[in-house]
N, C-alpha and C positions, 0 to 999 in steps of 0.2 A: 587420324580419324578412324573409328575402330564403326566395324558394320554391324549393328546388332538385331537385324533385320529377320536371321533365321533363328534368334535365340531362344522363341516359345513353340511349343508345340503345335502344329496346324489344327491336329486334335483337337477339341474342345472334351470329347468324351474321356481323352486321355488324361488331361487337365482336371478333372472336377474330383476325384480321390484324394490328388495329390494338396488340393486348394482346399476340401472339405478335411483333411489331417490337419493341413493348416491352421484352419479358423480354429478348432478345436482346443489344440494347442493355444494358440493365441487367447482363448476365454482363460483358458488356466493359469497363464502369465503375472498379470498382476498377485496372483495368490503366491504363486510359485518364487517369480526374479527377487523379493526381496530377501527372502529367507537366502537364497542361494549365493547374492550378493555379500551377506554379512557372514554367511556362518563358512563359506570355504576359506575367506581370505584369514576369519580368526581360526580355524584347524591349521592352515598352512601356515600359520605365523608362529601359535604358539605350544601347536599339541604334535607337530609332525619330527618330534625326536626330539627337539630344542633343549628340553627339561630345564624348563625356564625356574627360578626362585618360586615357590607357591604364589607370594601376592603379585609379583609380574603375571600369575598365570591369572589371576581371579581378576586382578587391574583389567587386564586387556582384557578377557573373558567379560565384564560388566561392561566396556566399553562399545564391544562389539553388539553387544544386547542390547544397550541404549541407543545404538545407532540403527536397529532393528526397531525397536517401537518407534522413536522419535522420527525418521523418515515418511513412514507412510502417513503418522500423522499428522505432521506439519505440510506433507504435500497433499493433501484430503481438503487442511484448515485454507490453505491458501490455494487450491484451485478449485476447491470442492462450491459451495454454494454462499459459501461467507467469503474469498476472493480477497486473502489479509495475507496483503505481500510480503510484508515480515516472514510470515509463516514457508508463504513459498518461496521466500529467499534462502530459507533453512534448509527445508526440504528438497529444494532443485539441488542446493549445492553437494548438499550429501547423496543424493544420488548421482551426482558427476565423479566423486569422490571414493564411492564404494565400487562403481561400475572401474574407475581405475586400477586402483587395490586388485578385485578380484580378476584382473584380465592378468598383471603381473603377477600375482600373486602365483595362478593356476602358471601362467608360460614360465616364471623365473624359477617358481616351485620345482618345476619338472627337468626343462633345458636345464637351468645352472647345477642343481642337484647331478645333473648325469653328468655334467662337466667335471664339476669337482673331484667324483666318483673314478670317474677313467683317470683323472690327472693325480689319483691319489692323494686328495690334500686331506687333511685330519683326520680326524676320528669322524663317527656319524653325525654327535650331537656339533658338530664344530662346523663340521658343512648346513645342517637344518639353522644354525644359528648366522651362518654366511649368507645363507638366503634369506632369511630373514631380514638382515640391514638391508640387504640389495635390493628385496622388494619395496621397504619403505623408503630407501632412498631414492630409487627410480618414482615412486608413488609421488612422493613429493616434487619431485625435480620437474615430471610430467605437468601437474597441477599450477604449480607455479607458472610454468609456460603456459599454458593452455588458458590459463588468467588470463595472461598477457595479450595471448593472439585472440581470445573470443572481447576483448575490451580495444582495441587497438582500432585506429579507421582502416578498411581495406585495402589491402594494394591491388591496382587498379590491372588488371588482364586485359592484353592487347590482342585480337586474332581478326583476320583477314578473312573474311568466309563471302566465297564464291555463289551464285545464283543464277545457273542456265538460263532462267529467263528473266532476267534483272536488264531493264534497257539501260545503253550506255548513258542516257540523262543523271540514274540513278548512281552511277559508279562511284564508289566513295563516301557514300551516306555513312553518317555516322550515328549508331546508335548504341545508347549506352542501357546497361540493363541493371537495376538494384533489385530484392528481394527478399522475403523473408529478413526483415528490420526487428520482427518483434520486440519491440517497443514492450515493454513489462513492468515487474515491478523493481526491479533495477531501475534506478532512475537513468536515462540517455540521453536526454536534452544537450548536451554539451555534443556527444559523441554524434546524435543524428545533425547537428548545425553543422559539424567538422565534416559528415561524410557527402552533404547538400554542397560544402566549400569543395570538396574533390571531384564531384560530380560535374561540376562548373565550370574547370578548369578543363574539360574535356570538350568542351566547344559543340555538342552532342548536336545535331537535329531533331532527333528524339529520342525521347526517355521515356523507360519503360520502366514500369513496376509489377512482378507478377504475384503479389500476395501474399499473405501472410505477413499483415502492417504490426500487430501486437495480439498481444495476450490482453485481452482485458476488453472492455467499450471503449468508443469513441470520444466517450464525455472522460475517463477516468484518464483515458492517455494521449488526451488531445496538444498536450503541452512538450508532449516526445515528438508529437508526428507534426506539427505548426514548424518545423523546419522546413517540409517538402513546400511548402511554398512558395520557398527562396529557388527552387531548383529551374535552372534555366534552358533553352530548349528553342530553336529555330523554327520545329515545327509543329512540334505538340508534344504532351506528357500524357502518357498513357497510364493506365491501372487496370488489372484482373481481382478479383479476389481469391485470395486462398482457401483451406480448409480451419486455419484459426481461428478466422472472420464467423465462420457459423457458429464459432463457441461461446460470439463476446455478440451479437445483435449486429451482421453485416450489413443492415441496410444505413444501419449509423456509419459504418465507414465507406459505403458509399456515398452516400448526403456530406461527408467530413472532406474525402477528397476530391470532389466535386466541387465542393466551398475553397479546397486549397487551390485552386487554378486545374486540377488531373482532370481530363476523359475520364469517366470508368466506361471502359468497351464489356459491358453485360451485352453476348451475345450478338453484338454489332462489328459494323467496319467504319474506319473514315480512309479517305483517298490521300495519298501521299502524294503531290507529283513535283516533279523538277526536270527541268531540260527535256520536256517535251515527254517526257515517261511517267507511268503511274506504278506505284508499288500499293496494296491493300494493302491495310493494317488491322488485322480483326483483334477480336479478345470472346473467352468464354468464361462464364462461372468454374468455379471451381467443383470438381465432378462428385464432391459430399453434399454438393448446393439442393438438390432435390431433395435429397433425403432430411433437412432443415427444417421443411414444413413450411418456407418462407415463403409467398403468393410470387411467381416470377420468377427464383430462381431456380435454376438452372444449369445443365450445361449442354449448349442446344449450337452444334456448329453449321449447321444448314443454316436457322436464323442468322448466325454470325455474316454468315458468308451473303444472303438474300443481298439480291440485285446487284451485288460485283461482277464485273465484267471475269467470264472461266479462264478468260483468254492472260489473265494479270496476273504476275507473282505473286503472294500472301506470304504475310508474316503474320504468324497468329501468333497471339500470350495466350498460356493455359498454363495453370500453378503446375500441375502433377506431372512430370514427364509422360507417366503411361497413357496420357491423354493421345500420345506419339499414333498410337493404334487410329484411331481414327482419325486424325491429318493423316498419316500416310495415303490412306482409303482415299481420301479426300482430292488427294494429289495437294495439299500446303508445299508449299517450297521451305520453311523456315518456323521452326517452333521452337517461342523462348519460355524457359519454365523454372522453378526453382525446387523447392520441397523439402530436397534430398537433405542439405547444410554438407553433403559431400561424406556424408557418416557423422560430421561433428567430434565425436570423440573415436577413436582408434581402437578395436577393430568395429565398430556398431554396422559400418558399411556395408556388410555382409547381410546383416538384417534387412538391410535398407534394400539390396539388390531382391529380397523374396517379395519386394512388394512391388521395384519400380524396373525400366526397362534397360536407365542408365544411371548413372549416380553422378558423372560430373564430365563437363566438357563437351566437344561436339561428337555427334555421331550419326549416322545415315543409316536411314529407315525404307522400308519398301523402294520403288525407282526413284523417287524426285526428294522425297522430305528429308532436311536437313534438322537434326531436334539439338538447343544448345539449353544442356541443365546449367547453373549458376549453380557455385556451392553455398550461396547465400552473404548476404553482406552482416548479420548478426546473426543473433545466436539465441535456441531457444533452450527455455529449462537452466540446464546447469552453465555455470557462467565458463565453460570452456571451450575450448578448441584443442585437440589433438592430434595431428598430424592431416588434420584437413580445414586448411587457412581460409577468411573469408576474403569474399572477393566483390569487386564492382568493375561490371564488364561491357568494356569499348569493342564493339561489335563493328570493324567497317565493309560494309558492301561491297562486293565487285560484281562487274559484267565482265563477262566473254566478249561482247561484243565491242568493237573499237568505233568510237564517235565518228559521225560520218562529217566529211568535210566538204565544204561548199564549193 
């Protein structure tokens, strides 16, 4: 368990240059990532010594340039305001594809070149053309797996996480946590039945969902998410909403999982109790919720919290980890979140960490809050997974304290 409690600056003043370079950056990105996605991996492949045949040079050279137009706009067509999966089936998968290419491209380009270089193996062009197989066959080999594990049902993560003030009634609850499902235009029907069947087998008292159910309305992908139905649960199934939810009409996938047997905890609590002990279980909108325009939402954790007793441990769901900041405040004992997908693709994590506080696992926040990000149970956009596998997670409670005997 890694403490990441002193990892921002107490500053605020200190903080807003660094967050205003930020955002700036960030407006230019979309202009900027494609170009840089397509046009380094095709210099490193084919103009960095190689001295490829002319039409292997124009071949690939066309290739890379249709890979440059036909990206943005099959991802435009299919998430833009026409919402034609086809399109962003195209689209996502070529941007999982070029974002691979150009990670190995630049790293294999570089490392394996200076290897070769010191070990004196060939000529120049014989080394730029050794990098070259080496990048497209890791490219590949990558892709191929990354199929496999962003399509695959999760393996299921077991951890034992403690709670100071957890009464011994509670010791041993077991709650399981899924997230980020996105449901898309992949069809999953098959795969969400299969991962409702795994969830199942975990015997859970509750189940939690923190958001991010699909890409799309409630009415388009009702036939991906009519599996959570089936999902079983001692004591309740809970829901948050994500930040995806305000892209497709979240109050439809609140009114959907509501209909599917789920809580949605918008800003509320319900009482958990067993063996004479009560655990809260609150939930908050997702922290893009205000800014939606939608009448209600929200992310409002005093409501959450209204009329629980201070004296009880909470377990709150809030999609975004960074929501961590204010549970700590709060004194929460236990924040479950998703968002992150853990980076999804290798190294994206890095990005992921300029936004969030953690990226996967447990980790301890101010005195008392425990925050556990999920790397997500699917997978959004590009149909991969790269060295950050999904997961569905068996969370069991413990007390400190030992049950008293009569």
């Amino acid at each position: 368990m890694t403490d990441t409690s002193d990892t921002r600056p107490a500053d605020s003043e200190v903080q807003a240059p660094h967050q205003s370079r930020l955002h700036r950056l960030m407006r230019y990105l979309p202009l900027i990532a494609p170009v840089l996605l397509w046009a380094v991996p095709c210099w490193a492949l084919l103009y960095a010594g190689q001295h490829w045949p002319l039409p292997v040079t124009l071949g690939g050279t066309a290739l890379f340039v249709l890979g440059l137009v036909v990206m943005p706009l099959a991802m435009g067509r299919g998430h833009g305001r026409r919402q034609k999966d086809r399109a962003a089936i195209v689209g996502d998968t070529l941007l999982g594809a070029s974002w691979v290419l150009f990670t190995w491209s630049v790293l294999l380009g570089v490392l394996l070149r200076l290897v070769l270089t010191l070990a004196g193996v060939g000529e120049s062009q014989d080394r730029a053309r050794i990098v070259t197989w080496a990048v497209l066959g890791t490219t590949a080999a990558l892709l191929a797996w990354g199929y496999a594990e962003a399509r695959r049902v999760p393996r299921v993560r077991r951890l034992d996480v403690q709670l100071p003030r957890l009464g011994a009634g509670l010791d041993g609850l077991r709650v399981v946590l899924i997230t980020d499902t996105h449901y898309g235009p992949l069809d999953r029907t098959r795969w969400s039945a299969r991962v409702c069947e795994t969830v199942n087998t975990l015997e859970a008292d509750l189940v939690c969902h923190t958001g991010d159910i699909a890409d799309g309305t409630a009415e388009r992908r009702r036939a991906q998410a009519a599996p959570l139905a089936t999902v079983q649960a001692t004591r309740a199934r809970v829901y948050v909403t994500g930040n995806h939810e305000y892209y497709s009409e979240a109050q439809g996938w609140v009114d959907l999982m509501d209909e599917l047997g789920w809580e949605p905890l918008r800003n509320r609590h319900l009482l958990l109790e067993r063996g004479g002990d009560t655990l809260v279980v609150a939930g908050v909108d997702d922290v893009t919720a205000e800014a939606s325009g939608l009448a209600g939402h929200r992310a409002h954790l005093a409501g959450a919290l209204n009329g629980a007793d201070p004296d009880l441990p909470v377990l709150l769901l809030a999609h975004q980890p960074k929501f961590v900041d204010r549970a700590a405040a709060d004194g929460i004992d236990l924040q479950l979140s998703g968002h992150t997908h853990g980076g999804q693709i290798w190294p994206f994590h890095h990005l992921v960490r300029l936004d969030q506080p953690a990226l996967a696992g447990l980790s301890h926040h101010g005195t008392r809050t425990l925050l556990y990000t999920s790397r997500g149970t699917g997978f959004w956009g590009p149909p991969f997974r790269v060295f950050a596998p999904s997961e569905i997670t068996l969370l069991v409670l413990r007390s400190p304290h030992l049950p008293t005997t009569p």
